[in-house]
C-alpha positions in Angstrom: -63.6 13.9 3.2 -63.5 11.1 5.4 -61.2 8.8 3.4 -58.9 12.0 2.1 -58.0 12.3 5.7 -57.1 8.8 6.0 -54.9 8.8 2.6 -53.0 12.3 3.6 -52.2 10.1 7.3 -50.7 7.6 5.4 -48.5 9.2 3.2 -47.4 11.5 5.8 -46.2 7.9 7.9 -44.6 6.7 4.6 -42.4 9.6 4.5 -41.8 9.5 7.7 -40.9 6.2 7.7 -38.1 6.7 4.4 -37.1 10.0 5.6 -35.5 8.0 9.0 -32.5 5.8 9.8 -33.6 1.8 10.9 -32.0 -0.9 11.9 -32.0 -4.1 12.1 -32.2 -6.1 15.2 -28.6 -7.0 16.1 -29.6 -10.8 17.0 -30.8 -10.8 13.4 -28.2 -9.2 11.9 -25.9 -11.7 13.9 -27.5 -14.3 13.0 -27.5 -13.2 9.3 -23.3 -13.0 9.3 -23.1 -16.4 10.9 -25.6 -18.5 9.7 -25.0 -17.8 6.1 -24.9 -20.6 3.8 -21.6 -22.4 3.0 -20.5 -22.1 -0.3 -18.2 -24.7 -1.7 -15.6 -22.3 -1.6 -14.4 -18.9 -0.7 -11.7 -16.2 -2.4 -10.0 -14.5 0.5 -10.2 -11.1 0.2 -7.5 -8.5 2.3 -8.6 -8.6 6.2 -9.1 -11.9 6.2 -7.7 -14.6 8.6 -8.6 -18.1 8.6 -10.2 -17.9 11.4 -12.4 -14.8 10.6 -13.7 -18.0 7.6 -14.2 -20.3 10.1 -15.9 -18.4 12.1 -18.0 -17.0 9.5 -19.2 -20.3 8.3 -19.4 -21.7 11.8 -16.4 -23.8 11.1 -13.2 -25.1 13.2 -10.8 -23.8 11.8 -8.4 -26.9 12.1 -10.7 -28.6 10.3 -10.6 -25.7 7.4 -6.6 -25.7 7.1 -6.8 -30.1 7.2 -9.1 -29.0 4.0 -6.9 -27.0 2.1 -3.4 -28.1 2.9 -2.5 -24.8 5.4 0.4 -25.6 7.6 0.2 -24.9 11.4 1.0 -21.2 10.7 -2.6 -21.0 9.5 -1.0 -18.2 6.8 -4.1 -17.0 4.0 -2.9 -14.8 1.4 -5.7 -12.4 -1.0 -6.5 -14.6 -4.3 -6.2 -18.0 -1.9 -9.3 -20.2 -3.0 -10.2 -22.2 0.1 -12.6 -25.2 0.1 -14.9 -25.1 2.3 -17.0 -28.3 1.3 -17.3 -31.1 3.9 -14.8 -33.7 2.9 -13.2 -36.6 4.9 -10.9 -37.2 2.3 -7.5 -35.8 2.6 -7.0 -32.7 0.7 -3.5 -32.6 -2.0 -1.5 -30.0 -1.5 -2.3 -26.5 -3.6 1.4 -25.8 -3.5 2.7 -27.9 -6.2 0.6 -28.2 -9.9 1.6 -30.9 -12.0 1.0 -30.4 -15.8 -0.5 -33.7 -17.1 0.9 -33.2 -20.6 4.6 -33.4 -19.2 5.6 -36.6 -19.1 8.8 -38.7 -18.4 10.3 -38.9 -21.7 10.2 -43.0 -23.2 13.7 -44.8 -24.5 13.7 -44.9 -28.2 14.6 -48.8 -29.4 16.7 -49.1 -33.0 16.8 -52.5 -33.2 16.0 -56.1 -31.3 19.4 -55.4 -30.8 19.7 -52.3 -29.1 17.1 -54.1 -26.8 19.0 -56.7 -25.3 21.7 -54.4 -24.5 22.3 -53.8 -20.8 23.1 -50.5 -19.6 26.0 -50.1 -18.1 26.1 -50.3 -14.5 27.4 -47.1 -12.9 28.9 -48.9 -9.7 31.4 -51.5 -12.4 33.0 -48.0 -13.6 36.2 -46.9 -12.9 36.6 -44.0 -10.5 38.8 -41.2 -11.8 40.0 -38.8 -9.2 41.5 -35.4 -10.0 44.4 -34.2 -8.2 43.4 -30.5 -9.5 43.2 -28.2 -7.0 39.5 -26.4 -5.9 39.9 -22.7 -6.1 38.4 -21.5 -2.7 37.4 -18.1 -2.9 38.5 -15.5 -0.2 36.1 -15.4 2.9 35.7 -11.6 3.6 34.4 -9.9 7.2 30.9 -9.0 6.8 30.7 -5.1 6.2 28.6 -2.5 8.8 26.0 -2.4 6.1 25.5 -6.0 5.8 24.4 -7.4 9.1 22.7 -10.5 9.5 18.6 -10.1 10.1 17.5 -10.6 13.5 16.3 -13.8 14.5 12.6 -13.0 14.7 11.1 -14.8 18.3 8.9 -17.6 18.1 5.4 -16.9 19.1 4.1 -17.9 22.7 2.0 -20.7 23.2 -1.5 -21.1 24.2 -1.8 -21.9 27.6 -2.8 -25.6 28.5 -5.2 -26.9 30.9 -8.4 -25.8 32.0 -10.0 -22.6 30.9 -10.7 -20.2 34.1 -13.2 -17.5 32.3 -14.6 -14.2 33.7 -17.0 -11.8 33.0 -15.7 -9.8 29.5 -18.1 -6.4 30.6 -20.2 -5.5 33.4 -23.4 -4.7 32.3 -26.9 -6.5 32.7 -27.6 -9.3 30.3 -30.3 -8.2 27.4 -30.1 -11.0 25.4 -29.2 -14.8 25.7 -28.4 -17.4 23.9 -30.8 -18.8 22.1 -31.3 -21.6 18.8 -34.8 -21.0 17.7 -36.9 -18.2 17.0 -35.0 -15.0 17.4 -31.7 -16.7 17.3 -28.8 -15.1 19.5 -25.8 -17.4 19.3 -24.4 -15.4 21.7 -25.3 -13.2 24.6 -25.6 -9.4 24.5 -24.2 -7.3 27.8 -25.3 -3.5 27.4 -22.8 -1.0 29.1 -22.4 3.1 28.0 -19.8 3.9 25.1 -16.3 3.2 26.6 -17.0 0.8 29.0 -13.7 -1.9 29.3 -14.5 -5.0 27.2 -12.3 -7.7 28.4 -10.8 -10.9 27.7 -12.7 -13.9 29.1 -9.3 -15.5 29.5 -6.2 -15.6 28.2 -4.8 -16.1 24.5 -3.8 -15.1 21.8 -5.9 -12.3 19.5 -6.3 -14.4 16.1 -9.1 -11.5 14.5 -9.5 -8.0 15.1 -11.4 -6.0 12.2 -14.7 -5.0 11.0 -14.6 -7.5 8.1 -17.9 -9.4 9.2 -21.0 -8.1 8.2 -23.1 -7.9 11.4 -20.0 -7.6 13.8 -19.0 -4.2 13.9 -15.7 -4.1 15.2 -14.6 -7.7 16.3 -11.8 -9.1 18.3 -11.8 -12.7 18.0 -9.1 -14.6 21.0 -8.0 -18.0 21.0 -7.3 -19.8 24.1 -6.3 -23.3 23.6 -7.3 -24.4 19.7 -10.7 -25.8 21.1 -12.2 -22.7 22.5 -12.8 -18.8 20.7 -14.0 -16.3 22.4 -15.7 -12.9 20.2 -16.1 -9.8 21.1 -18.6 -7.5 19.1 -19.7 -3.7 18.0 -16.8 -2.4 20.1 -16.2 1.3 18.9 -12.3 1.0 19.7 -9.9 -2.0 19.5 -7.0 -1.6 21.9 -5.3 -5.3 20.5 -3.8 -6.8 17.3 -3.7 -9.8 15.7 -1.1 -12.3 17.4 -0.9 -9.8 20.5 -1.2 -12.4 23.9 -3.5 -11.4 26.3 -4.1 -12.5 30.1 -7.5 -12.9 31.5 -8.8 -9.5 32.2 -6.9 -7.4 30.3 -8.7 -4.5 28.2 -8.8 -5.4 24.8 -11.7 -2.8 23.4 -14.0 -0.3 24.3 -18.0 -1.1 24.3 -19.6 -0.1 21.3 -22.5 0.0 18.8 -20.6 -0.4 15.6 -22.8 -3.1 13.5 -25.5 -2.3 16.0 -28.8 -0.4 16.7 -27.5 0.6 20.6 -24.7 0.2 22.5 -23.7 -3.1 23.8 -21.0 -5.7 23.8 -22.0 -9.0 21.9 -20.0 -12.0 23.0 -19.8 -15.2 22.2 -18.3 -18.4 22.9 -17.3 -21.2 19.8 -16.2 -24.7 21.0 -14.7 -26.3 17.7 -16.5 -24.0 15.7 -20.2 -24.4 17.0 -21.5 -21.4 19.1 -22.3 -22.6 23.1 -24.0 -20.5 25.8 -21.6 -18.8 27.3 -23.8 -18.3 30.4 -22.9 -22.2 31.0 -19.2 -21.2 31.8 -19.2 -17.8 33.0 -19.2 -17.4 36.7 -22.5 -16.6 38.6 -22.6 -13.3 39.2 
């Protein structure tokens, strides 16, 4: 009777066990998104930036447009193959493909003769100039209907200088940064649902999706092409991609998207690599 007991206990904690939601710890699941391995290369898929890649494979992501040839615009498009191997060699441009069995076309020699004749000089010929005059055709006044585009306006510029960061959420610390054992490559503030996320400091918004596994919803800022700042399992996103931002301005609304409670996860990359962002936050 004894040991029907114990196997009726059991199965009843198995179902109990299938029958509810779990979770992952977030660390873990961070971790997980970030510290994937690299593959030699990656398809870009729609909701993709190059800096959502970079971040993903714990790249800078100067060094992942050097790679593939991406102008200063950093512009991805779906189907893009992007390298990611690590190369110091200077990548050719995936713009132009030259077909191998085209090739400059060779003179055909008749004769020994044919050979030693020179071509004629272009410069020795005689210039013929024609007094025939160039129709012009007539220059009309552009129509309503036909206006010229406007000039779209250049994007701002990151600010210069030193960074002066701040607080993204207030909240008590749950989790900090840590590199071995349960590894947190950030640090996790917990807050209610709603609570004002922040921006650390001001930039420009270079991410904001829910394209990385782990992240919920994610705002990634960039403040002067050295230092990101990421924001993590918000449950709103109040920005856009390319939006600036000042220092303390609401960008998102505290979260558990990608999580098992609610909490902001944030995180600070300097060229690429994740840093404790408890070194350059104020003390509280």
């Amino acid at each position: 009777m004894f040991w029907r007991a114990a196997v009726l206990l059991g199965l009843v904690s198995l179902l109990g066990a299938c029958g509810g939601k779990t979770y992952a710890p977030v660390s873990d699941r961070s971790v997980s998104a970030a510290a994937q391995p690299r593959p030699d290369s990656y398809l870009v898929r729609k909701g993709d930036t190059l800096y959502s890649i970079a971040f993903r494979y714990g790249m800078d992501y100067r060094e992942l447009a050097r790679r593939n040839g991406i102008g200063r615009d950093y512009s991805i498009y779906p189907g893009q193959r992007l390298s990611l191997k690590n190369s110091s060699a200077k990548p050719a441009s995936s713009s132009i493909v030259r077909d191998a069995s085209i090739t400059a076309p060779k003179p055909v020699i008749t004769s020994s003769r044919d050979a030693r004749q020179k071509t004629p000089d272009p410069a020795k010929q005689p210039v013929r100039s024609s007094t025939r005059p160039v129709a012009q055709k007539p220059v009309s006044a552009p129509s309503a209907r036909a206006r010229p585009e406007p000039v779209k306006k250049q994007p701002k510029k990151l600010p210069s200088g030193p960074i002066q960061w701040q607080w993204p959420a207030s909240g008590r610390v749950i989790s900090t940064f840590k590199t071995k054992g349960s590894v947190n490559k950030g640090i996790n503030i917990a807050g209610s649902r709603g609570t004002p996320v922040k921006a650390a400091a001001k930039g420009k918004v270079v991410y904001a999706g829910n394209g990385l596994l782990g992240y919920g919803n994610l705002v990634i800022i960039d403040h002067n092409q050295q230092f990101l700042s990421a924001y993590a399992h918000n449950s709103r996103v109040l920005v856009k991609e390319n939006d600036m931002v000042d220092a303390g301005q609401k960008i998102a609304e505290m979260g558990s998207t990608g999580a098992d409670r609610i909490m902001l996860h944030f995180e600070i990359r300097r060229d690429g690599n994740p840093i404790n962002p408890l070194k350059y936050l104020p003390k509280r």
